[in-house]
C-alpha positions in Angstrom: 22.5 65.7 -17.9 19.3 66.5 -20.1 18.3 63.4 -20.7 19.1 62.4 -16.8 16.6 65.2 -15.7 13.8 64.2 -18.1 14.2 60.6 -16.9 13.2 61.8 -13.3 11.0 64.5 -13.8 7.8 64.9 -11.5 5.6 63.9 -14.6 7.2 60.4 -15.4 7.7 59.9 -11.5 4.0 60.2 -11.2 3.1 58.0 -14.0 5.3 55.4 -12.4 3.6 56.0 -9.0 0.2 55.6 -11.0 1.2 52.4 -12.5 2.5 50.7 -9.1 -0.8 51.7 -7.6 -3.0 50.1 -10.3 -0.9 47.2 -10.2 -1.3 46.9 -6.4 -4.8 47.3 -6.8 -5.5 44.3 -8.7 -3.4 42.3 -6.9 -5.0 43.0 -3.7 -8.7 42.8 -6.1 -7.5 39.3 -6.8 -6.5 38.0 -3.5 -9.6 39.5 -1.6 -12.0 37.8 -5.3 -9.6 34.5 -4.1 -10.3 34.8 -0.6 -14.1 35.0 -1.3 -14.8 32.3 -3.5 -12.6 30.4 -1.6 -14.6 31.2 1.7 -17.9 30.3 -1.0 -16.4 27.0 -1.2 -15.7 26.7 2.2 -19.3 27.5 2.7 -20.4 25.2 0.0 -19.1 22.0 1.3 -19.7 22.1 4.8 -23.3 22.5 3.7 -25.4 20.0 5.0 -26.9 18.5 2.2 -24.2 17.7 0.8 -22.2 15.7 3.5 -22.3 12.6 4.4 -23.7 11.5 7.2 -24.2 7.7 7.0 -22.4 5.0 5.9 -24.2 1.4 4.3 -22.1 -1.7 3.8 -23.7 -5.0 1.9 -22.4 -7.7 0.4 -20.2 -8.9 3.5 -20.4 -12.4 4.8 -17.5 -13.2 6.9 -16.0 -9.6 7.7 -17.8 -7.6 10.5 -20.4 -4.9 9.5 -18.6 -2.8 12.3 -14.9 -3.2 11.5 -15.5 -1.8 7.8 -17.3 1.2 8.9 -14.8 1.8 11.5 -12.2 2.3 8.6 -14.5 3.9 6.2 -15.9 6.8 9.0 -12.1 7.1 9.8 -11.2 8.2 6.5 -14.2 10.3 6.2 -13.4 12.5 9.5 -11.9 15.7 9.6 -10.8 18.0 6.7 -8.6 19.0 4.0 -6.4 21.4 4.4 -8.4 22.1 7.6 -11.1 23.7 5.3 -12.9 21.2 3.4 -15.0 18.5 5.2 -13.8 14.7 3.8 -17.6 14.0 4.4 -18.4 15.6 1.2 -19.7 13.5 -1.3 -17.5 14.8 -3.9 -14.6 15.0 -1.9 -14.3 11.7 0.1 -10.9 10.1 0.0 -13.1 6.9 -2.3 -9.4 5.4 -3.1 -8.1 5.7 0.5 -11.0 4.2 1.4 -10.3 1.1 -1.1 -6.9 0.5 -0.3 -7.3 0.6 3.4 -10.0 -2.1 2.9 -7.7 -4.1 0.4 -4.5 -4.0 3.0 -6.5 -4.5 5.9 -8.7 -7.3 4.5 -7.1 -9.7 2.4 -10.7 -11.4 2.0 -12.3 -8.7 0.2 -12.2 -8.9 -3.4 -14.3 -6.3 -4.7 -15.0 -2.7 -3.4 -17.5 -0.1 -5.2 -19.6 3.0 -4.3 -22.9 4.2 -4.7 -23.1 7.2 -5.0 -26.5 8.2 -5.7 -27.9 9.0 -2.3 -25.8 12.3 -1.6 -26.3 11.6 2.1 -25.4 7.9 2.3 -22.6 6.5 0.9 -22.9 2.5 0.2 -20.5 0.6 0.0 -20.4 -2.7 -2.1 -18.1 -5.6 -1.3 -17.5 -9.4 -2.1 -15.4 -11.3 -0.5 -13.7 -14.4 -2.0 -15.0 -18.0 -1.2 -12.3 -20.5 0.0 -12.6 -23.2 -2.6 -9.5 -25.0 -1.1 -7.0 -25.4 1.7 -3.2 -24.4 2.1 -1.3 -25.8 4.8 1.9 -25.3 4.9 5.2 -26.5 2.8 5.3 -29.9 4.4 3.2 -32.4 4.8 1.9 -33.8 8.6 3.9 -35.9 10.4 1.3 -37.6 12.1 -1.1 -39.5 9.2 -4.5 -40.1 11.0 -8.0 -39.3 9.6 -9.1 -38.4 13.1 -6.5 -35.8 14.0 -6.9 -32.4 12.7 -4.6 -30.8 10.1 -3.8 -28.0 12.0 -2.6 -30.1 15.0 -1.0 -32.9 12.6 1.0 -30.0 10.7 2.0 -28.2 13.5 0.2 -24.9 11.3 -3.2 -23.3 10.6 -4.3 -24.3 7.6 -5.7 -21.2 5.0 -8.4 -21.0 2.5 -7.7 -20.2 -1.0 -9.9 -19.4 -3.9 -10.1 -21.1 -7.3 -6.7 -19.1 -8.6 -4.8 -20.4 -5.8 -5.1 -16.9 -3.8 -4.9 -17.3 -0.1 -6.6 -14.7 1.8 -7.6 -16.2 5.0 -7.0 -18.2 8.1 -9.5 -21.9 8.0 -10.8 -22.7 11.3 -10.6 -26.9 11.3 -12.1 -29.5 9.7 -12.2 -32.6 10.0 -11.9 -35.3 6.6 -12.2 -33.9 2.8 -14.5 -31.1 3.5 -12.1 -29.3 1.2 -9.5 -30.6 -1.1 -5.7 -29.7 0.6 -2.5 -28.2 -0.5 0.9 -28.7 0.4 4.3 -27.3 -0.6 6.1 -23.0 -0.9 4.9 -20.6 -1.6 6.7 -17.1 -2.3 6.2 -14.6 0.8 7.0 -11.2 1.5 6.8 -12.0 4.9 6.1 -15.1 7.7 1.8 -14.4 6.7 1.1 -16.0 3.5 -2.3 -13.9 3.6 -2.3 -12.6 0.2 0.0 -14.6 -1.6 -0.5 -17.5 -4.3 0.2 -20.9 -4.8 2.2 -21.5 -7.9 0.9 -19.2 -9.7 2.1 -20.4 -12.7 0.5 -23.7 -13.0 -2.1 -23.9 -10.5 -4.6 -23.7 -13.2 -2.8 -26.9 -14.9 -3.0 -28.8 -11.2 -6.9 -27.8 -11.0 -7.1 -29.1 -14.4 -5.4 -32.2 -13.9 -7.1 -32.6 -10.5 -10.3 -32.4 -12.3 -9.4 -35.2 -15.0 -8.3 -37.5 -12.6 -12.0 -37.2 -10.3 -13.4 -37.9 -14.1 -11.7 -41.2 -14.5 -13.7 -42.3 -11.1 -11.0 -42.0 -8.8 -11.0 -39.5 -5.6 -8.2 -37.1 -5.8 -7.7 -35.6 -1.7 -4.6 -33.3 -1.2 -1.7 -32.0 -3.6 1.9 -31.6 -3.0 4.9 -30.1 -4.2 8.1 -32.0 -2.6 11.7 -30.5 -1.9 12.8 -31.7 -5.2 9.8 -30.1 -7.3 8.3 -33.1 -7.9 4.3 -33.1 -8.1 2.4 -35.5 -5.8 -1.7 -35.6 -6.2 -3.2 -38.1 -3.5 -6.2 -40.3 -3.7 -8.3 -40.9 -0.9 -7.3 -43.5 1.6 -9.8 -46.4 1.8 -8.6 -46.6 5.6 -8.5 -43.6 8.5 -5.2 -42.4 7.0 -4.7 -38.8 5.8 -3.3 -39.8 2.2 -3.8 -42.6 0.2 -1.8 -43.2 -2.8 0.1 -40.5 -4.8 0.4 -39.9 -8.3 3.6 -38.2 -9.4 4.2 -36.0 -11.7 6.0 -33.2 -13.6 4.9 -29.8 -13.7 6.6 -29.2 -17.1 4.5 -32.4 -18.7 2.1 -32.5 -21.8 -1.0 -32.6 -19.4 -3.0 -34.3 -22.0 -0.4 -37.0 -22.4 0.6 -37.6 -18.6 -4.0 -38.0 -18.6 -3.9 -40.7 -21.5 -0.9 -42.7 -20.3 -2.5 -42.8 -16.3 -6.1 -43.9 -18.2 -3.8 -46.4 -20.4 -2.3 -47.9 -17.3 -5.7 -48.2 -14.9 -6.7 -50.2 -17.6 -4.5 -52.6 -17.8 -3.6 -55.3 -16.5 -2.2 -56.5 -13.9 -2.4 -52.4 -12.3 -6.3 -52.9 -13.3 -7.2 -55.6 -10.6 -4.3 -55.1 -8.6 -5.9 -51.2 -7.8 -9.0 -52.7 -7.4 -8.4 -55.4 -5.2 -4.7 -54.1 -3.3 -6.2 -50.3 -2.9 -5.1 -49.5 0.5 -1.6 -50.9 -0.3 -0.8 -48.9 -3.3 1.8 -46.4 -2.5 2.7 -44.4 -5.8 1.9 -44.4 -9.4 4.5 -42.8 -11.4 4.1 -40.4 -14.5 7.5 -39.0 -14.6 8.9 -40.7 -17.3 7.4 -40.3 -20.4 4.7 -43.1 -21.8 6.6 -45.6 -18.9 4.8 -45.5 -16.2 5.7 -46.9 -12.7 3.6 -48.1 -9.6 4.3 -49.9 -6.3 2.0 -51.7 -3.9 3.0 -52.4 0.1 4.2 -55.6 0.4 
């Protein structure tokens, strides 16, 4: 009973008392320090200066001035947690920003800030450059020179860049303005914006493409058939959309497949017969090792 009584005497019940108000007074000291540097902050970056009040884009060729700052000045708007402007220059949502650009523009290939001018924020793109055309998994139907590939195909045709990127819808044109591609290609969806063409080996076709123009011959379109076979055509000599084709393997020695195609041009009788018979030659074949196979019209 002693001990009960000493345990809730007036003196320990005020040191207790003592102790809860000291305690409550620096948790109310911290929340109302919170509460004001918070406000400072607050404060701080709605200040002027600081905030960013114009937007700079450069570098742009095909995409619209406009519809980049439109996405841009919508990411900028409004505030965090309904406290801090997104204007800021050291808050602005910079990889929203990016990705927004990236989904919504499958052109753009680079995006970077400036951030040296507090007030204006610039914003640095490139876009890619078609280098070639996709058109679809099939070839055209319809053959003629004079109809366009779009119409022949049934399908827009799409640049691509050097890695085999596609990133954009081609308006038309008409001849080899740019060298053509055929065949699948592997699609989350219906839009092949923003996938690739074999992207495995296109740097082995671009190679081999290359070789080919360097033995003086005119290399046009590319295809990959329904049975995986590689076809690379050569200019027609007449108002025809392909010429010849030259098949091949995707899994072959590149170097080889280039010798044994040199070997055969230069001998005879392929080496007058291509001369002379151009516009009749239908395929040269490289699919079977140093043997290699060709066929004229007759």
């Amino acid at each position: 009973m002693r001990k009960k009584s000493i345990l809730h005497s007036p003196r320990i019940e005020e040191l207790k008392r003592k102790r809860h108000r000291i305690l409550r007074n620096k948790i109310l000291f911290f929340v109302f320090l919170f509460l004001m540097i918070l406000a400072g902050l607050v404060f701080l970056s709605r200040w002027e200066k600081i905030n960013i009040d114009n937007v700079r884009i450069s570098g742009n060729r095909i995409i619209e001035t406009e519809a980049i700052e439109q996405i841009i000045h919508s990411n900028i708007s409004g505030y965090y947690f309904g406290l801090f402007p997104k204007t800021n220059f050291l808050l602005y949502p910079k990889n929203e920003i990016k990705n927004e650009l990236a989904q919504k523009f499958k052109r753009l290939k680079d995006i970077s800030f400036d951030e040296k001018d507090i007030k204006t924020l610039n914003v640095s793109v490139s876009e890619y450059e078609g280098k070639y055309l996709w058109c679809g998994t099939e070839l055209p139907e319809a053959l003629l020179m004079e109809d366009s590939i779009s119409k022949a195909s049934g399908k827009i045709c799409h640049f691509m860049d050097e890695n085999g990127y596609i990133f954009d819808e081609a308006p038309y044109f008409s001849g080899e303005v740019f060298f053509r591609f055929y065949g699948k290609i592997v699609s989350s969806s219906e839009n092949p914006i923003g996938s690739f063409f074999l992207p495995n080996n296109f740097e082995k076709i671009i190679s081999f493409k290359r070789t080919v123009k360097e033995m003086g011959l005119r290399p046009s379109a590319f295809w990959e058939d329904n049975t995986g076979d590689m076809n690379l055509f050569l200019s027609p000599d007449d108002a025809m959309l392909f010429g010849p084709k030259i098949i091949f393997k995707i899994d072959s020695d590149f170097e080889k497949l280039a010798e044994n195609l040199q070997a055969a041009l230069m001998t005879e009788p392929l080496q007058s017969d291509f001369k002379n018979k151009f516009s009749s030659l239908l395929y040269i074949d490289l699919r079977f090792g140093n043997k290699v196979y060709y066929k004229f019209n007759e």
